[in-house]
C-alpha positions as CSV (number, residue, x, y, z in Angstrom):
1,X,34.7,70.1,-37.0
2,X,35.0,67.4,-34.3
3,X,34.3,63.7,-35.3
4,X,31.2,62.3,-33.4
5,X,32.0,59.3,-31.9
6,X,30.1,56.2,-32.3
7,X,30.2,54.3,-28.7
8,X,30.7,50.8,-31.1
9,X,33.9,52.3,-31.6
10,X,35.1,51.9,-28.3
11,X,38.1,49.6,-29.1
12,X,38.9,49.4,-25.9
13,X,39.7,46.0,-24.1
14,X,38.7,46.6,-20.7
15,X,35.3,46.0,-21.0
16,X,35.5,43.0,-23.0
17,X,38.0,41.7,-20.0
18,X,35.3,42.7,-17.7
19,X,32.5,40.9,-19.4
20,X,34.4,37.7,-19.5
21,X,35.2,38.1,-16.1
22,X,31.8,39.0,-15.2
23,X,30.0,35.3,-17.2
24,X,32.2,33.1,-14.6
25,X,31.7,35.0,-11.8
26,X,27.6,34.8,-12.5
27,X,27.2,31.0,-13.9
28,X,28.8,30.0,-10.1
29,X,26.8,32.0,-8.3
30,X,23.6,30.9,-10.3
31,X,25.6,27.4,-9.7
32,X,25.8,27.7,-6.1
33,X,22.2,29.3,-6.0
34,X,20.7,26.0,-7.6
35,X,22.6,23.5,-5.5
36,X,20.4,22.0,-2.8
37,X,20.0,23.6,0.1
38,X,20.2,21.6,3.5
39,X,18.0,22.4,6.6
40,X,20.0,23.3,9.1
41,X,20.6,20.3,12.1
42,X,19.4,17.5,9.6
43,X,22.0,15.1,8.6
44,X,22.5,14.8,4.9
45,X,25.2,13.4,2.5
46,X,27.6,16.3,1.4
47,X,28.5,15.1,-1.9
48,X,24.9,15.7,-2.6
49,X,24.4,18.8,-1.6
50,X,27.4,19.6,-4.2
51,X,25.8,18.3,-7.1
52,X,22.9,20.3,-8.9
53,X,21.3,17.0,-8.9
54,X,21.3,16.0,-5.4
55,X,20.9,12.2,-4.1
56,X,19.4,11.5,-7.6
57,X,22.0,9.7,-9.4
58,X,23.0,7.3,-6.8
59,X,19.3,6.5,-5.6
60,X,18.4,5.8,-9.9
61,X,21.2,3.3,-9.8
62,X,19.7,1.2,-6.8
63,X,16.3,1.8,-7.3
64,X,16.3,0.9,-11.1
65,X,17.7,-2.5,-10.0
66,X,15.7,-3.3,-7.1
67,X,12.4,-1.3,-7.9
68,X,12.3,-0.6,-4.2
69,X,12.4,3.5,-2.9
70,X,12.3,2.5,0.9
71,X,15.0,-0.1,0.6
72,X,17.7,3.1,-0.3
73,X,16.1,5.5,2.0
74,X,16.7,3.4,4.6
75,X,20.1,2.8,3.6
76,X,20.4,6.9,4.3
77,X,19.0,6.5,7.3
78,X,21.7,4.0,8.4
79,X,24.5,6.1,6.8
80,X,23.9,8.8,8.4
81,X,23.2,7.5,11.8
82,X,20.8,9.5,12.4
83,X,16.7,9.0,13.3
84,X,16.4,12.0,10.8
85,X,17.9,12.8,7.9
86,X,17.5,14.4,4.6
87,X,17.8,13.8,0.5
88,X,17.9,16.0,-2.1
89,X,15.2,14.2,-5.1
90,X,13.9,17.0,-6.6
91,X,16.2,19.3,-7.9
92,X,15.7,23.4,-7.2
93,X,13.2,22.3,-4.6
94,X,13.7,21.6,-0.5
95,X,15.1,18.7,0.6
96,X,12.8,15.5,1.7
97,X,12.9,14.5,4.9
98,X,13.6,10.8,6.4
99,X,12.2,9.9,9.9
100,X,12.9,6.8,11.4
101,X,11.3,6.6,14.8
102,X,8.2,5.5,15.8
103,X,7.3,7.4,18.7
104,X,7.7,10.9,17.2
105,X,6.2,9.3,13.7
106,X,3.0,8.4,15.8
107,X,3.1,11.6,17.5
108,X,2.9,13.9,14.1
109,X,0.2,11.3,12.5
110,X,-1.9,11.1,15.7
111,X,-1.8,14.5,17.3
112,X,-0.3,17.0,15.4
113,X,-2.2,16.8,12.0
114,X,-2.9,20.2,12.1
115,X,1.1,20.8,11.5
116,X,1.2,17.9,8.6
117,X,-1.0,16.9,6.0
118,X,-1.4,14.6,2.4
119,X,1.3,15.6,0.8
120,X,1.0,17.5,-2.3
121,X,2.8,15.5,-4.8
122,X,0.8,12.5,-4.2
123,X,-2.4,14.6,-4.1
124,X,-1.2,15.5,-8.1
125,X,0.1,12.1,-8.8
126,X,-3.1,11.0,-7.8
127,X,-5.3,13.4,-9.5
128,X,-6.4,10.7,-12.3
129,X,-8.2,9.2,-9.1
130,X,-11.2,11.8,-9.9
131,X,-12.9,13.2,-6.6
132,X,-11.5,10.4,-4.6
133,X,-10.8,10.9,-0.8
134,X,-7.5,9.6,-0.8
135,X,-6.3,12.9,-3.4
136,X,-7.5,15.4,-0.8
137,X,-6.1,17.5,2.3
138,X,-7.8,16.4,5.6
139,X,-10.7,18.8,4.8
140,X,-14.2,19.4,4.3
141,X,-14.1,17.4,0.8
142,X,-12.4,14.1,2.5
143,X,-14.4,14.7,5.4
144,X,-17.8,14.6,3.1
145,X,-16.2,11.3,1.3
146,X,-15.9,9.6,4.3
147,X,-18.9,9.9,5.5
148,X,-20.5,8.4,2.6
149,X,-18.5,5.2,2.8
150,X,-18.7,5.4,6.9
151,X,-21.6,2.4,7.0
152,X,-19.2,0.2,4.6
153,X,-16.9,-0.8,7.2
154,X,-19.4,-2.1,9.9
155,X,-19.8,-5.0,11.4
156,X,-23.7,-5.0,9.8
157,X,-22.0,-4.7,6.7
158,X,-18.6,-6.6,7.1
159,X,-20.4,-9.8,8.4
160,X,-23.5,-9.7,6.6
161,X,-22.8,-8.6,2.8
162,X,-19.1,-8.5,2.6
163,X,-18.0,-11.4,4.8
164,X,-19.6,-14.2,2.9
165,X,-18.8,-13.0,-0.4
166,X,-15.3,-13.2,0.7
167,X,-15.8,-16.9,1.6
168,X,-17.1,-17.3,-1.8
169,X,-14.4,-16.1,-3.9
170,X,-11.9,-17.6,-1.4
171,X,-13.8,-21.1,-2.1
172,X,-13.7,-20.6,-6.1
173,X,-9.8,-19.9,-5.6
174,X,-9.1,-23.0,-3.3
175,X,-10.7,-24.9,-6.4
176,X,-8.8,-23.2,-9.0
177,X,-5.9,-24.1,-7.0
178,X,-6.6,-28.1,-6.4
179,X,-7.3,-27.6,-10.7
180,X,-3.6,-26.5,-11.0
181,X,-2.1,-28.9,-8.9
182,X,-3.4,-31.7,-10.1
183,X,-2.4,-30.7,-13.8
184,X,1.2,-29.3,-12.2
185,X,2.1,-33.2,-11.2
186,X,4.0,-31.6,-7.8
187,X,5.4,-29.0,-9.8
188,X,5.6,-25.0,-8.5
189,X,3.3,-22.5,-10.2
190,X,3.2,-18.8,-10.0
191,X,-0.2,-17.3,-7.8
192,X,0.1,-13.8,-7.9
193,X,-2.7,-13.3,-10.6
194,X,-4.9,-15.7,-8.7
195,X,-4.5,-14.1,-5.6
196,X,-4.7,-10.6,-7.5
197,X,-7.9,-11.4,-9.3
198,X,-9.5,-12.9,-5.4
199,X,-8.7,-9.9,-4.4
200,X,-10.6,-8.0,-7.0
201,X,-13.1,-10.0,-7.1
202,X,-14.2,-9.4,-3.3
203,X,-13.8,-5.3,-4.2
204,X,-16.2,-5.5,-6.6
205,X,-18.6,-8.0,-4.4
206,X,-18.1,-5.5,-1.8
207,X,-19.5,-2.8,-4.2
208,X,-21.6,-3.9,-6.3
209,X,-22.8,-7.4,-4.7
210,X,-24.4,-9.5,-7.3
211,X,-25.3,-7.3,-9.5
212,X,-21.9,-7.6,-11.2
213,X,-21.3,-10.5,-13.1
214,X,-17.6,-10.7,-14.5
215,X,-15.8,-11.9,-12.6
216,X,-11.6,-12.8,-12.7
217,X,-11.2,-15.9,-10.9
218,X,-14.4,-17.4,-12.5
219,X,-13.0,-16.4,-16.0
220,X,-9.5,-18.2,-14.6
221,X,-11.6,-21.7,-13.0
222,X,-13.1,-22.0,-17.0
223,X,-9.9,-21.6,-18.9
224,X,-7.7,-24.1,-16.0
225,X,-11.1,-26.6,-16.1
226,X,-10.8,-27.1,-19.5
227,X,-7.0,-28.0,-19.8
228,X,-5.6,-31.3,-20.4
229,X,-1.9,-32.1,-19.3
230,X,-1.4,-32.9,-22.7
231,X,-1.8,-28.8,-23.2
232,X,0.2,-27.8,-20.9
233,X,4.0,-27.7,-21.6
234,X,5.3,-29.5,-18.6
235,X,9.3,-30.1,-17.9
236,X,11.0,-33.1,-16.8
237,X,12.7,-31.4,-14.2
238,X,9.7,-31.2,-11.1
239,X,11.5,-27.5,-10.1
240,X,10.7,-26.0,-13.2
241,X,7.1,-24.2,-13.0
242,X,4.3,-24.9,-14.8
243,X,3.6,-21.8,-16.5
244,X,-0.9,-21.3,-16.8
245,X,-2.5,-19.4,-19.3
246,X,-4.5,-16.7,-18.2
247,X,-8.7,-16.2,-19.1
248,X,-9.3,-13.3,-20.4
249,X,-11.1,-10.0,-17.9
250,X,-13.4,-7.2,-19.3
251,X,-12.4,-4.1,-19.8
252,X,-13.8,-2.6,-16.5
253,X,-11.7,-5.0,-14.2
254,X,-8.3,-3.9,-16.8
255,X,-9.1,-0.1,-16.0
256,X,-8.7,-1.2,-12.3
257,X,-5.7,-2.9,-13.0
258,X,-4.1,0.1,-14.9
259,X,-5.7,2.9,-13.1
260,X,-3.1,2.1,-10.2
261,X,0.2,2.3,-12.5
262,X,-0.8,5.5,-14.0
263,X,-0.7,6.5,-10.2
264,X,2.4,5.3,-9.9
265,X,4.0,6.7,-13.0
266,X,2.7,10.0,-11.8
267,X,3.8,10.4,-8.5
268,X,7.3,9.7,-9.9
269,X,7.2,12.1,-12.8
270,X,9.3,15.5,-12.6
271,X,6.2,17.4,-13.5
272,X,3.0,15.6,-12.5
273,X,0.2,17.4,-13.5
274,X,1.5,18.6,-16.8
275,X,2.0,14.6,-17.6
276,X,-1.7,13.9,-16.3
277,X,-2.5,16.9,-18.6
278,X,-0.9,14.7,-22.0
279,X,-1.4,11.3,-20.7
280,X,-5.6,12.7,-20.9
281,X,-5.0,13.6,-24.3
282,X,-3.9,10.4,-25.0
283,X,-6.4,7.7,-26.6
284,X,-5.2,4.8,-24.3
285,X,-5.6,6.8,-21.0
286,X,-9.5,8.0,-22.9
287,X,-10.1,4.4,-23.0
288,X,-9.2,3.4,-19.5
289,X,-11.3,5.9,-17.8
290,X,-14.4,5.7,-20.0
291,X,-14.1,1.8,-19.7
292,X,-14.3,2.8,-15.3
293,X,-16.9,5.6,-16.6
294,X,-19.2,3.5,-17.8
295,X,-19.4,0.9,-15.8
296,X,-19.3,2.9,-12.8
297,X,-22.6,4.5,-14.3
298,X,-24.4,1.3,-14.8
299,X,-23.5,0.1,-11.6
300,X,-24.9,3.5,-9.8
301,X,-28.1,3.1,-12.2
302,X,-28.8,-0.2,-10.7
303,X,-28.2,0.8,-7.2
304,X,-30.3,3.5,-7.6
305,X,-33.4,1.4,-8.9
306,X,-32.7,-1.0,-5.5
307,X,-32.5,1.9,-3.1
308,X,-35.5,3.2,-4.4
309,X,-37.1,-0.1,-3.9
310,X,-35.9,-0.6,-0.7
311,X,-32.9,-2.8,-1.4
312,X,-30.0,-1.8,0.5
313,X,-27.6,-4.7,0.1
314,X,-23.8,-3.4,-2.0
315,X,-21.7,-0.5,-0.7
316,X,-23.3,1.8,-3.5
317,X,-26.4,1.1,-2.0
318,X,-25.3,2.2,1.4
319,X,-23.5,5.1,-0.2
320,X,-26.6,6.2,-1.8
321,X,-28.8,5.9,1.4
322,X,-25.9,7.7,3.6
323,X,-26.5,11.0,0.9
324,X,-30.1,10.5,1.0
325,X,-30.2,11.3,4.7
326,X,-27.2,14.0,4.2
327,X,-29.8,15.6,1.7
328,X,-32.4,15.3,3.9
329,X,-30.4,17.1,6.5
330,X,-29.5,19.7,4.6
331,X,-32.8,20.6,3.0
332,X,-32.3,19.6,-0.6
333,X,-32.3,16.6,-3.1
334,X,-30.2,14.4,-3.0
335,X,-27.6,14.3,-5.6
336,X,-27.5,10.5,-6.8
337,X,-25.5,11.1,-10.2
338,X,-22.4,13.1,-8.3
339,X,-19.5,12.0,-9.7
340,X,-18.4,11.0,-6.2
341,X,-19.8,7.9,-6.6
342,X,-18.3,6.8,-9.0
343,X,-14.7,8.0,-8.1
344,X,-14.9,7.5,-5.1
345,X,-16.2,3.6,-4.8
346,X,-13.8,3.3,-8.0
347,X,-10.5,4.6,-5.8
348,X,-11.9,2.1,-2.9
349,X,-11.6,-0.9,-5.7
350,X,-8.3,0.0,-6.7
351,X,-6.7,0.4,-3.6
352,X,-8.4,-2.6,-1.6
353,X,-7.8,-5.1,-4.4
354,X,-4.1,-3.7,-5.3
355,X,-3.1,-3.8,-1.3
356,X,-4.5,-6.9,0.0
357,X,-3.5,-9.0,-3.0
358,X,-0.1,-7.9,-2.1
359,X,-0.2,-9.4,1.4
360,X,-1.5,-12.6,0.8
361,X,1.0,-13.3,-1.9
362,X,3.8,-12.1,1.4
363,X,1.6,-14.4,4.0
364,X,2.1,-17.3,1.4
365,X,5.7,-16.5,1.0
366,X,6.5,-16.6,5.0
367,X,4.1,-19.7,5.4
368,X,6.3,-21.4,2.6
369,X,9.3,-20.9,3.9
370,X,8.2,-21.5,7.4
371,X,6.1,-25.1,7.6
372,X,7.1,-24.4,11.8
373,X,5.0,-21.5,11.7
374,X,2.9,-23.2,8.6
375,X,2.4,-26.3,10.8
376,X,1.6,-24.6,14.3
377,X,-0.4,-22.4,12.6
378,X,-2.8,-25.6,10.9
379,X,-2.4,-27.0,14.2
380,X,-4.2,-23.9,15.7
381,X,-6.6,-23.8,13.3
382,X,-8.0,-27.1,13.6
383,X,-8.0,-27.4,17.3
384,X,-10.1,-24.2,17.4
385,X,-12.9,-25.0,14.2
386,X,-12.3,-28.0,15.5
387,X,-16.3,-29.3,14.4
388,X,-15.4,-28.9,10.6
389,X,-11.6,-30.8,11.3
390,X,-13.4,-33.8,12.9
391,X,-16.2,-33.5,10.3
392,X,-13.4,-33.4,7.4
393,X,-14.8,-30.3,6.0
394,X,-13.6,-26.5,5.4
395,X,-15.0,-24.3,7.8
396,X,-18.3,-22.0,7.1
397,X,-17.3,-18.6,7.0
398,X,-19.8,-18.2,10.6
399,X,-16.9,-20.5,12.4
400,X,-14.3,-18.8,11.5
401,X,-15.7,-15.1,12.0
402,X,-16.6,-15.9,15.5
403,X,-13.4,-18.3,15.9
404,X,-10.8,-16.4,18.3
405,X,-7.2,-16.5,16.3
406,X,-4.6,-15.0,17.8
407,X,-1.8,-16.4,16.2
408,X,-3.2,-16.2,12.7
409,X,-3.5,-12.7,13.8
410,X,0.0,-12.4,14.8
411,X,1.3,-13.6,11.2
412,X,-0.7,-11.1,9.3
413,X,0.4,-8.1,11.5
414,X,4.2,-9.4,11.5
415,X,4.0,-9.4,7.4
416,X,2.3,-5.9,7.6
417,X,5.0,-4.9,9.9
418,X,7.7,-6.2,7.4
419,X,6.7,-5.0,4.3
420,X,5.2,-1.4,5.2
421,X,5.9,1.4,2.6
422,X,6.7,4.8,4.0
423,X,3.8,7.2,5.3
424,X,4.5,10.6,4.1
425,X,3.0,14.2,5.1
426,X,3.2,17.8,4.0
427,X,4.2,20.2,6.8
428,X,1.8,23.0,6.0
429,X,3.0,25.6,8.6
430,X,6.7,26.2,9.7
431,X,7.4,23.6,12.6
432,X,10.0,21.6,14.2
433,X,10.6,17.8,14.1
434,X,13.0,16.3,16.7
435,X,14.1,20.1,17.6
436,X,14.9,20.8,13.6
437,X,13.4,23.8,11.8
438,X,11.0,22.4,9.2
439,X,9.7,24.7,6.6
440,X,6.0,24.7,5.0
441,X,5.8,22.6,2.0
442,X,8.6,19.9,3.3
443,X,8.0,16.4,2.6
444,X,8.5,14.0,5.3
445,X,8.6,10.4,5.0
446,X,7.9,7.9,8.1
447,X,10.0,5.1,7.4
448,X,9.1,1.4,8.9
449,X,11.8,-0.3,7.3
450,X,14.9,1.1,8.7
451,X,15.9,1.7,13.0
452,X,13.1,1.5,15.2
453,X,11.5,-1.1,12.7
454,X,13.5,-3.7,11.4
455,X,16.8,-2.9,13.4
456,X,17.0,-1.3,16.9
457,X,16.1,2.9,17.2
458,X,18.3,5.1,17.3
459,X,18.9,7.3,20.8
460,X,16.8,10.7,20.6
461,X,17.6,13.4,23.3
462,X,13.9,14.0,24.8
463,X,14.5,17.2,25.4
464,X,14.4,17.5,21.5
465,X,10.7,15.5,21.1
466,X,7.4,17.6,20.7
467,X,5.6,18.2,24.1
468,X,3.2,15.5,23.3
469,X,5.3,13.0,22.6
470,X,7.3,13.1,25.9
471,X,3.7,13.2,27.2
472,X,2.8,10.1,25.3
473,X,5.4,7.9,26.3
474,X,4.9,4.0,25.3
475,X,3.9,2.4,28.5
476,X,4.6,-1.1,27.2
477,X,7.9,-2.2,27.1
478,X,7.6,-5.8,26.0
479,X,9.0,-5.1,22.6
480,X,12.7,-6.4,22.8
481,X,14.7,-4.6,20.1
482,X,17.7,-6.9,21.2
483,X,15.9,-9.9,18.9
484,X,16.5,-10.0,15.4
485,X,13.8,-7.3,14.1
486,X,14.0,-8.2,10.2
487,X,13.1,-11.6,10.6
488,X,9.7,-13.0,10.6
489,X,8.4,-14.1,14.0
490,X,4.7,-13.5,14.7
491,X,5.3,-14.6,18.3
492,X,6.3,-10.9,18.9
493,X,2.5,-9.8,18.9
494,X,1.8,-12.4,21.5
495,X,1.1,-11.7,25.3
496,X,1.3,-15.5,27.2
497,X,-1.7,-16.3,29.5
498,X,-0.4,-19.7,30.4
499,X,3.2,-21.2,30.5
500,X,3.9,-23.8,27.6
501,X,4.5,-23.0,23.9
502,X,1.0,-23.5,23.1
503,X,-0.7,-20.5,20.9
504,X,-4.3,-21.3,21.0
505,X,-6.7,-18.1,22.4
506,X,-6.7,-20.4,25.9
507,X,-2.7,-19.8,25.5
508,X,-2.1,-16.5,24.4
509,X,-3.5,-13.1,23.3
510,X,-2.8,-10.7,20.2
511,X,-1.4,-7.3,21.1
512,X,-1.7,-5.2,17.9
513,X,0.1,-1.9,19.9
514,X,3.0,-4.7,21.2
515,X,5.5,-3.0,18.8
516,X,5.9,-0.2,15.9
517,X,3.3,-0.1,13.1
518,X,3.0,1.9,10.6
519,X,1.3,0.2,7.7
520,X,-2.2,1.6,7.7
521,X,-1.1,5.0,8.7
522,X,-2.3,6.6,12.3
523,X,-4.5,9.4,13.0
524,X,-7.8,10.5,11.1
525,X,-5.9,9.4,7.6
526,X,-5.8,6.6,8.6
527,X,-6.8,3.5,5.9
528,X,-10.3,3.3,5.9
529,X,-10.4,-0.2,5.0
530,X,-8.2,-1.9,7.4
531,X,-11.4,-4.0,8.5
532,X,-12.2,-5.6,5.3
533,X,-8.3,-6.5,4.4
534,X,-8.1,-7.9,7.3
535,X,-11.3,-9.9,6.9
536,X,-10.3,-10.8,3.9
537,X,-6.5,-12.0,4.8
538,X,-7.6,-13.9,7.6
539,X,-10.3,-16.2,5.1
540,X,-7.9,-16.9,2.2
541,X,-4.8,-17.2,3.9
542,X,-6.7,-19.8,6.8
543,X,-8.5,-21.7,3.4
544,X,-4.8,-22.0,2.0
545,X,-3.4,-23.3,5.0
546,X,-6.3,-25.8,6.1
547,X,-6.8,-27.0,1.9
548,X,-2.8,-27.6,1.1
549,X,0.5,-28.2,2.2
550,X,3.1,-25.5,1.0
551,X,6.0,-26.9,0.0
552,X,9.4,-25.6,0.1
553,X,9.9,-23.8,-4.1
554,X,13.3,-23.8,-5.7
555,X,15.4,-20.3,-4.7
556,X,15.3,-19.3,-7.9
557,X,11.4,-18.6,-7.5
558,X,11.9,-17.6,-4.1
559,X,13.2,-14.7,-2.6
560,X,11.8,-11.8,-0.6
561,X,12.8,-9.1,-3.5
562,X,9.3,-6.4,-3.5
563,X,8.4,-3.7,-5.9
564,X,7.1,-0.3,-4.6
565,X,3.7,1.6,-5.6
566,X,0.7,1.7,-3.5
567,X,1.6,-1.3,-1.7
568,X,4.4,-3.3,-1.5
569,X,4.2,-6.3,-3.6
570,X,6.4,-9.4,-4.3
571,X,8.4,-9.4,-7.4
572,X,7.2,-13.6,-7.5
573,X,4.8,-15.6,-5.6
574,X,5.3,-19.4,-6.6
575,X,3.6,-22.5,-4.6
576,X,4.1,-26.2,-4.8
577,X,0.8,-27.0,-3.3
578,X,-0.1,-30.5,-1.9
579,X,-3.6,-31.2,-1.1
580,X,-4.7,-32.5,2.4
């Protein structure tokens, strides 16, 4: 009888050979599957594209020293030579895209936002934000949020509510200021808390008006007020700084504080919303949103009891009015306890106190290290307020609203133009950008640091630009890229009425579309509040300037070194203030 034959007794050694040669053949091709895939016609740097993890390595090792994203995109940009380019961050998915020129940047942000939207990782880095209209696609839910804020950036509003509370805080600073200097003996200290907790405290003005009480500065004016030198560790050496301790802030005013570097940790995070899944578990991130929570709710409460009485004063009022007549409208109630409120005045704090801190600590830097521009600048403002200069007084916050200051208005958009992060969009069809096949889902970043911005464009064929932007054409040509871009010169912005060197309004006038900008974002994304940090700039920075001198501070607490998140901030922000 034949044997049956088990087929594990198959001794032969072909299929073994086989299989081995089979594993190989299949972890390369899986291998060459997961490398990054470049779009075709976009520059890119081939020793990336061979390595499973893409541009990542070399842009850790930079970044994690200088804390700055834009500075090594740019650095592509330049490497490549190209006004578009792309890096591979995020391994097994498609490439990010770099474009650095203005003209087609403007083009896809203005008119073709039907092409490019928010872009989805910063929607899910964001998503701690709540039902904020900054986390949203440019539909009907941002759409709906906008329109509720919509009366908060009026001139009614600005001027009347918002304006003079900006004065206000600016005033308490100024003192908190001539408190530190005169305890500092000529020494440097650091202001980026101070201007941080101004800033915060004109976002929550803005909000809630006076029916918020704690305050950051104030908490700041008690602790300095009740120093003595003899408190204070103070060095022989008049360079070394005088280091201030810090009064303590509620709870509330932390969350807004923290809220921002949870958004931040987020949007860098491999897997976003599975970390703002564990992060909720988490007792510390429970504590910093019910801290927001509930004072949010008070803070709607009392607004609602005002409205109801007729008092329409704080933007929640005017929030709450602007869904009353949306209900109305739409034949129902009106909705007063929506958590949109609350998220979405909450995201308007955060983002208004977080960016506008961050440029007055740069306008203090250039002013520093600058007393030509400091100087002219003084000279301008007290030529033109020039009742309160002859009346040795500050200004009233009426002067300088109505006071025409071009120059001053130069210097904020020249630091805007400076220290601008990237603008980035979410093709959400298949397009083209510069002639190059773009695929849904790609990530594009505007860059404003690199050609076009702080060095001269690049050449782009025409034939290669979207219809509307060889429609669209820049007609003025006054921008000369031949000048030094990266360096700080206001004088760019300004169109001369009269021959001299004067900068008065009788001299010149400010041309805010004289050169690339991208720092507020174009087309209907654009920031919402651009009005109030302006505003608010403009105050402080014109209060700093007409109250002190700014001395020169030692390099070591100099430099221009930033760090990236929502806005670009200095790393340091040290004054040797001497009062007029």
């Amino acid at each position: 009888m034949d044997r049956l034959t088990s087929p594990f007794e198959d001794d032969s050694p072909h299929r073994y050979l086989i299989a081995l040669a089979t594993v190989p053949v299949l972890l390369f091709a899986l291998y060459q599957y997961l490398l990054p895939k470049p779009i075709p016609g976009i520059a890119y740097n081939p020793s990336a594209a061979k390595s499973l993890l893409g541009d990542v390595p070399e842009m850790i090792a930079e970044v994690s020293q200088t804390g700055e994203f834009r500075v090594w995109c740019a650095k592509q940009v330049r490497k490549m030579n190209s006004p578009i380019c792309q890096i591979f961050i995020k391994p097994f998915s498609q490439p990010w895209v770099l474009l650095s020129d203005f003209r087609e940047s403007r083009d896809i942000l203005t008119r073709r936002h039907k092409e490019f939207d928010k872009s989805s990782f910063l929607s899910d880095g964001m998503a701690c934000m709540g039902a904020f209209h900054g986390i949203y696609m440019t539909d009907h839910k941002f759409r709906a949020n906008r329109q509720l804020i919509q009366d908060l950036m009026t001139s009614t509003f600005l001027n009347g509510h918002v304006g003079p509370a900006i004065y206000n805080k600016g005033s308490e600073l100024m003192r908190l200021f001539e408190m530190k200097v005169r305890l500092a003996r000529g020494r440097p200290f650091s202001v980026k808390k101070d201007f941080e907790y101004a800033s915060l405290d004109c976002m929550l003005e803005f909000a809630f008006g006076r029916n918020w009480v704690d305050t950051a500065v104030g908490e700041q004016v008690k602790v300095v007020g009740g120093l003595t030198e003899e408190a204070l560790v103070i060095s022989v050496s008049v360079d070394e700084p005088v280091d201030f301790p810090l009064g303590e802030i509620v709870d509330f005013l932390k969350s807004v504080y923290e809220a921002p570097e949870i958004v931040e940790k987020t949007i860098n995070a491999i897997m976003p919303k599975l970390q703002t899944w564990w992060w909720s578990q988490q007792g510390w991130y429970k504590k910093i949103f019910d801290d927001k929570e509930k004072a949010m709710k008070a803070q709607v409460a009392i607004g609602i009891k005002n409205f109801q009485q007729g008092k329409i004063e704080t933007g929640v009022e005017h929030m709450l009015m602007r869904e009353a007549a949306r209900a109305e409208k739409e034949g129902r109630e009106p909705d007063f306890e929506s958590q949109v409120f609350r998220d979405e005045l909450f995201g308007d704090i955060v983002g208004g106190h977080h960016t506008t801190s961050g440029a007055m600590m740069w306008l203090t830097k250039y002013l520093t290290d600058d007393p030509t521009i400091q100087s002219k600048l003084r000279s301008v403002l007290h030529s033109t307020l020039s009742a309160a200069h002859q009346e040795g007084r500050l200004f009233t916050f009426e002067e300088i609203r109505h006071a025409k200051l071009p120059y001053l208005d130069a210097i904020i958009e020249e630091m805007l133009r400076i220290n601008a992060v990237p603008v980035t969009r979410e093709a959400v069809v298949d397009t083209t950008v510069l002639g190059c096949p773009i695929k849904k889902g790609t990530q594009v970043f505007f860059m404003s640091n690199g050609p076009g911005f702080l060095s001269p464009s690049f050449p782009v064929d025409e034939a290669k630009r979207s219809d509307t932007s060889r429609l669209s054409k820049r007609a003025n040509d006054s921008w000369d890229e031949r000048q030094d871009l990266a360096r700080f010169d206001p004088e760019r912005w300004l169109v001369r009425k009269t021959d001299g060197t004067g900068v008065t309004a009788d001299d010149v006038d400010f041309d805010g579309a004289a050169g690339p900008q991208l720092v507020f974002g174009l087309g209907p994304r654009t920031c919402w509040g651009r009005r109030l940090a302006h505003m608010e700039m403009k105050v402080i920075i014109a209060m700093l300037v007409w109250t002190f001198q700014l001395e020169r501070t030692p390099p070591e607490l100099s430099g221009y070194g930033g760090l990236e998140g929502i806005a670009r901030v200095p790393k340091k922000c040290y004054v040797r203030l001497v009062k007029l």
